[in-house]
Every structure is written in structure tokens, then in C-alpha cells.
ROLO-408207 format. One record per atom (N, C-alpha, C, O): residue number from 1; residue in one letter; atom name; x, y, z. Coordinates in Angstrom, 3 decimals. Example, Ala and Ser with C-alpha at 12.3 -4.5 7.8 and 13.67 -1.06 7.14 Angstrom:
REM ROLO-408207
nr/rest/atom/x/y/z
1/A/N/13.190/-5.690/7.800
1/A/CA/12.300/-4.500/7.800
1/A/C/13.200/-3.300/7.800
1/A/O/14.236/-3.319/8.465
2/S/N/12.850/-2.250/7.080
2/S/CA/13.670/-1.060/7.140
2/S/C/12.900/0.030/7.870
2/S/O/13.409/1.138/8.039
REM end
This chain:
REM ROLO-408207
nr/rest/atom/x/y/z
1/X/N/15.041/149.346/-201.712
1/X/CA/14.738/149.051/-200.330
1/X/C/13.392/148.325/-200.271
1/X/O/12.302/148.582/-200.781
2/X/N/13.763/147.474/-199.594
2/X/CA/12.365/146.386/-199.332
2/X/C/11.293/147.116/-198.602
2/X/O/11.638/147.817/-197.651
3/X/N/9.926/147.033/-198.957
3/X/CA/8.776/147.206/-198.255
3/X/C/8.834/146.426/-197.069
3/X/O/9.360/145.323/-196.923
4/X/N/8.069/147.317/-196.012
4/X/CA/7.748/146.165/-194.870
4/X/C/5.592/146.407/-195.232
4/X/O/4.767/147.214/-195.660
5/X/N/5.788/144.486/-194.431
5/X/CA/3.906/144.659/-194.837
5/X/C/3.017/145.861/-194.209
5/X/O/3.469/146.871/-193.670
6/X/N/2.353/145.700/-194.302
6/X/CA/1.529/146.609/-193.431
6/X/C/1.353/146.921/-192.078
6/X/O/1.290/148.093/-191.710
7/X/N/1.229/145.541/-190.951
7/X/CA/0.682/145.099/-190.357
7/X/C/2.278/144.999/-189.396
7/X/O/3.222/144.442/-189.956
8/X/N/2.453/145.512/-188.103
8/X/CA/3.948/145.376/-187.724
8/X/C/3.390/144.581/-186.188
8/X/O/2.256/144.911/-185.840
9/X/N/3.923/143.855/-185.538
9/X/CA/4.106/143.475/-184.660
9/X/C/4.829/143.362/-183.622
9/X/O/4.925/142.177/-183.304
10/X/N/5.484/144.177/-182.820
10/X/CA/6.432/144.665/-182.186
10/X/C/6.787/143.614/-181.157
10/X/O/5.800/142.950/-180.839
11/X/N/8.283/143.152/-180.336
11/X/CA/8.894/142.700/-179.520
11/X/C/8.230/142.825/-178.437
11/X/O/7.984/143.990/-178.124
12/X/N/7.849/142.007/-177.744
12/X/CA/6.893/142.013/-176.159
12/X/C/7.909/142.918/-175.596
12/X/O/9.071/143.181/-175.905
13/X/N/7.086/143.317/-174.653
13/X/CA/7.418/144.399/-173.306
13/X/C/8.113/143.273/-172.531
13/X/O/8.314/142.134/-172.952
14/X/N/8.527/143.886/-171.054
14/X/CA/8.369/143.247/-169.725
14/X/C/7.056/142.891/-169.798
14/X/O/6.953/142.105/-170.740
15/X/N/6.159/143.046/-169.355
15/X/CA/4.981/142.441/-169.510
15/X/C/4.239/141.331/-170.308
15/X/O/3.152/140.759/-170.234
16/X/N/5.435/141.295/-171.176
16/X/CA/5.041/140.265/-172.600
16/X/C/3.471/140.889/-173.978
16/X/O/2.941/140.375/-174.963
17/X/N/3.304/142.294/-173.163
17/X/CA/2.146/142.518/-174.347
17/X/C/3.246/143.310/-175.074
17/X/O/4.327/143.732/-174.664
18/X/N/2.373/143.423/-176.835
18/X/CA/3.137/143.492/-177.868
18/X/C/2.215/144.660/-178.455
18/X/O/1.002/144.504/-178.315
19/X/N/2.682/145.849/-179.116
19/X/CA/2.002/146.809/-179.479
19/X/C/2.013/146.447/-181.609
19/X/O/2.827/145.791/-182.260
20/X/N/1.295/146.884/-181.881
20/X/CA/0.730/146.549/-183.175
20/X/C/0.532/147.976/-183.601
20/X/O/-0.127/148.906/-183.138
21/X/N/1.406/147.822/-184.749
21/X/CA/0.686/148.843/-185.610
21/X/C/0.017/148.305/-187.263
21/X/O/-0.008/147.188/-187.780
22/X/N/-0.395/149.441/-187.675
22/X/CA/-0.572/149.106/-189.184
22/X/C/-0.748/150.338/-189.885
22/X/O/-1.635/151.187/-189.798
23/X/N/0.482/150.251/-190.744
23/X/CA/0.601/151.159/-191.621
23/X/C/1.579/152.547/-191.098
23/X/O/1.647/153.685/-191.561
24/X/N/2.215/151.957/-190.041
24/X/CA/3.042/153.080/-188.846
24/X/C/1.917/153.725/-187.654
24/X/O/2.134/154.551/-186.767
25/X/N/1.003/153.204/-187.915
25/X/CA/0.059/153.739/-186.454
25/X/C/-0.511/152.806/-185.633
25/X/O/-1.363/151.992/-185.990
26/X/N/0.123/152.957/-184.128
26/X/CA/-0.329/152.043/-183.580
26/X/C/-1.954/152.054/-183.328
26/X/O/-2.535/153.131/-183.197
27/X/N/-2.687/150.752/-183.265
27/X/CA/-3.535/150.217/-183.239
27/X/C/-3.923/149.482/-182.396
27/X/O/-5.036/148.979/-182.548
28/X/N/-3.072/149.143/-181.123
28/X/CA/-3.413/148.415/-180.060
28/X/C/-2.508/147.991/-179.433
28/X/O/-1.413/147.946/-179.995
29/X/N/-2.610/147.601/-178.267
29/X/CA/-1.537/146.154/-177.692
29/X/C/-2.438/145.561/-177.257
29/X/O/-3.522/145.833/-176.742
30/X/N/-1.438/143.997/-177.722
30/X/CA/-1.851/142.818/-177.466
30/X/C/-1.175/142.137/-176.482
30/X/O/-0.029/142.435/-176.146
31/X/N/-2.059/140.891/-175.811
31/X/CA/-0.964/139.910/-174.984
31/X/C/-1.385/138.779/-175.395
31/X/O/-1.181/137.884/-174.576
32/X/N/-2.052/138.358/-176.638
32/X/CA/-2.033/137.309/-177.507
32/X/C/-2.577/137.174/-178.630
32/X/O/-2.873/138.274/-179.097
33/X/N/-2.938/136.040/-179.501
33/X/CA/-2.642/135.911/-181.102
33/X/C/-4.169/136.179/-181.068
33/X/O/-4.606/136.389/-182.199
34/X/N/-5.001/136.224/-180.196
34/X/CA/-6.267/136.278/-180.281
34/X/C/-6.607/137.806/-180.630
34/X/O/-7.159/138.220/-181.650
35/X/N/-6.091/138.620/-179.416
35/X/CA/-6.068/140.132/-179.133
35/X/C/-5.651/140.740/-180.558
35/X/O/-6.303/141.467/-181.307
36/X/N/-4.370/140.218/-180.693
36/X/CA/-3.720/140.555/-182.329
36/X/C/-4.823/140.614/-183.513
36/X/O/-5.204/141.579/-184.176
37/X/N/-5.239/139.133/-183.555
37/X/CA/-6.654/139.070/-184.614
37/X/C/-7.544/139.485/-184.485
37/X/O/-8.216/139.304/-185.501
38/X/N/-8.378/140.346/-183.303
38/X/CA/-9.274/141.030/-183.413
38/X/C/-8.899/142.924/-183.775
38/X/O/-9.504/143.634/-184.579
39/X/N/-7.743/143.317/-182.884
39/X/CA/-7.364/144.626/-183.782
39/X/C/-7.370/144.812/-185.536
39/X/O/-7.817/145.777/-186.157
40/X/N/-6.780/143.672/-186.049
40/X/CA/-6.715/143.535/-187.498
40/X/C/-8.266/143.315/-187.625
40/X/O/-8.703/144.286/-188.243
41/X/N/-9.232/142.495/-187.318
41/X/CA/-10.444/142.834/-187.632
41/X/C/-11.167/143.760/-187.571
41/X/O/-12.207/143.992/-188.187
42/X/N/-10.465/144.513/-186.572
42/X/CA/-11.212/145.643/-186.408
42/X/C/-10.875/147.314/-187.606
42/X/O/-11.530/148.298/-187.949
43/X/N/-9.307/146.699/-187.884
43/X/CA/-8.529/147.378/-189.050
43/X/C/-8.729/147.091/-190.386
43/X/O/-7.860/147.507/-191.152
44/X/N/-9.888/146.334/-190.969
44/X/CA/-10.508/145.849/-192.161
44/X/C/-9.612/144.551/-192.623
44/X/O/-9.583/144.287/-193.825
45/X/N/-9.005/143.873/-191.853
45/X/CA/-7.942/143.208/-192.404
45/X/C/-8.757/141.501/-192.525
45/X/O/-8.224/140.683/-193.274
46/X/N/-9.440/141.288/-192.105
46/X/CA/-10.058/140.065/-192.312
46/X/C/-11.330/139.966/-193.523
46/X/O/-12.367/140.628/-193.575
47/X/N/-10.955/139.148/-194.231
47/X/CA/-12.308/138.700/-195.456
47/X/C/-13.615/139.278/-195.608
47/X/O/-14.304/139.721/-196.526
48/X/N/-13.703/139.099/-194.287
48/X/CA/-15.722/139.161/-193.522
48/X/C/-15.474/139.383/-192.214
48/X/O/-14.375/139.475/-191.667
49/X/N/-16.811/139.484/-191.625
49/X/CA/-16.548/139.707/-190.296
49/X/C/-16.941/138.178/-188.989
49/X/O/-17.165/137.866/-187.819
50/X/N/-16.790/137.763/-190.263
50/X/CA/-17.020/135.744/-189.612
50/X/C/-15.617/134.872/-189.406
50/X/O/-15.319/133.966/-188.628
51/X/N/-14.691/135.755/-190.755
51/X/CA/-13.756/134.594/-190.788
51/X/C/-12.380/135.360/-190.357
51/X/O/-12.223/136.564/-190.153
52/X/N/-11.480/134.352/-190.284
52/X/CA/-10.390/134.597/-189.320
52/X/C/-9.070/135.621/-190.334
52/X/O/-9.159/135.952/-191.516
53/X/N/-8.260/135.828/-189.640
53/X/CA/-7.001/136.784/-190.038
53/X/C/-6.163/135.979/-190.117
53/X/O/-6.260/135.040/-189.327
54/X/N/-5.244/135.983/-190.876
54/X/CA/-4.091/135.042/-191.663
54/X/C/-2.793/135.608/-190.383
54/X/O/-2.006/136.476/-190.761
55/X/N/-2.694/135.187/-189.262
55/X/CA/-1.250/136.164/-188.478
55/X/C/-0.263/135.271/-188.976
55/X/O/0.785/135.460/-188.359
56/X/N/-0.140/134.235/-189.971
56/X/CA/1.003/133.679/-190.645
56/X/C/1.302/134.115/-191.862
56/X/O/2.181/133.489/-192.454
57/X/N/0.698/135.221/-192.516
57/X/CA/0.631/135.333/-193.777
57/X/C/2.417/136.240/-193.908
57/X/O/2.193/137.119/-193.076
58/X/N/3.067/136.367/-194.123
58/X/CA/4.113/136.707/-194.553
58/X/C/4.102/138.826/-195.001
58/X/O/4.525/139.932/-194.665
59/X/N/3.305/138.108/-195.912
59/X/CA/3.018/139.723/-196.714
59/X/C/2.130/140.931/-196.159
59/X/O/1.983/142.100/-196.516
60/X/N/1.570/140.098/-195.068
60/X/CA/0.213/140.757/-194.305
60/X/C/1.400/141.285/-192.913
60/X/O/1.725/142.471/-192.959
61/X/N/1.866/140.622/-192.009
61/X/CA/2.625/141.040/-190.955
61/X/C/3.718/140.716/-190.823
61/X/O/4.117/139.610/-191.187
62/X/N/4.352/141.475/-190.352
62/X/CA/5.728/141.126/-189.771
62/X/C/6.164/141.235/-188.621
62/X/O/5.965/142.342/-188.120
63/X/N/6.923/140.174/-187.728
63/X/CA/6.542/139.631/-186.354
63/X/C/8.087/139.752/-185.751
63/X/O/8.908/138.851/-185.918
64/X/N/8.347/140.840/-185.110
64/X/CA/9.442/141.137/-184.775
64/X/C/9.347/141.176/-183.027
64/X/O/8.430/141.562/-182.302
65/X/N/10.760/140.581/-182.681
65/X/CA/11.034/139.789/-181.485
65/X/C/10.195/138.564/-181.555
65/X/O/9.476/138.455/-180.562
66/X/N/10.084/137.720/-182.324
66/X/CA/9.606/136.602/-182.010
66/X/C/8.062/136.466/-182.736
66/X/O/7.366/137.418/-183.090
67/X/N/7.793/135.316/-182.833
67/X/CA/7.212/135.010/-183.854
67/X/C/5.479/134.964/-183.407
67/X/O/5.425/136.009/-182.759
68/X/N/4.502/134.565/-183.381
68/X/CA/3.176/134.550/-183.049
68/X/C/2.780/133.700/-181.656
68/X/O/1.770/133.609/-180.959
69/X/N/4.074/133.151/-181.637
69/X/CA/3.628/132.297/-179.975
69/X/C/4.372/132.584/-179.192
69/X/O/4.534/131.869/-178.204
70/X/N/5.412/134.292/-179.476
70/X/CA/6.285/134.821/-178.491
70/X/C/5.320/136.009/-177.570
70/X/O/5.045/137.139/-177.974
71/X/N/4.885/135.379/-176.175
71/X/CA/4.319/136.471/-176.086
71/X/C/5.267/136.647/-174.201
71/X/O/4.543/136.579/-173.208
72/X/N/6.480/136.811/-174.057
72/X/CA/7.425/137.275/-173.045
72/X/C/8.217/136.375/-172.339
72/X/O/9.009/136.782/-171.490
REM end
């Protein structure tokens, strides 16, 4: 059975915000790719605290209901 990454990204609401977890615990909702990249920064997931979060990286998240510019 396949691993899923770490980093889950859940199907927008009615509302179009999207709840995030990592690692099975949620960690926030978001209502965009911005909101998304600062929870993961805030979850050690970025390089440094200068540079940006990969939300295309494959192995890092997985983007269910729609992809990084689905936001409802």
C-alpha cells in the first residue's frame, strides 16, 4: 500500500476554504495557496524562514478535490 505524503490538502468546503493537515492532524484551514504556505511554514516545512514552500512538490502534498488553484 502506497504512502500518502505528509502534507494532505483537503476538497474546499461550501465556502471554498480547504482544511490541511500534516501527518493526520489538522493544522489549519485555508482559503488560499498563500494561507496553505504559511501553515507549512509554520509546520517546519520550508528550508528557512525566508524562502518559500514547494505546494507543487508531489512527495511533500497531496491535493485532493482539486489542485492548488481549486479554491470553490
Amino acid at each position: 500500500m502506497a504512502a500518502h505524503p505528509p502534507v494532505i490538502v483537503h476538497p474546499p468546503s461550501a465556502s471554498g476554504a480547504r482544511r490541511v493537515t500534516v501527518h493526520g492532524q489538522i493544522v489549519g484551514v485555508a482559503h488560499g495557496r498563500g494561507e496553505v504556505a504559511a501553515l507549512l511554514r509554520t509546520a517546519g516545512f520550508a528550508p528557512g524562514p525566508d524562502q518559500a514552500v514547494e505546494l507543487d512538490r508531489p512527495g511533500l502534498i497531496e491535493w485532493r478535490g482539486g489542485d492548488l488553484d481549486t479554491w470553490g
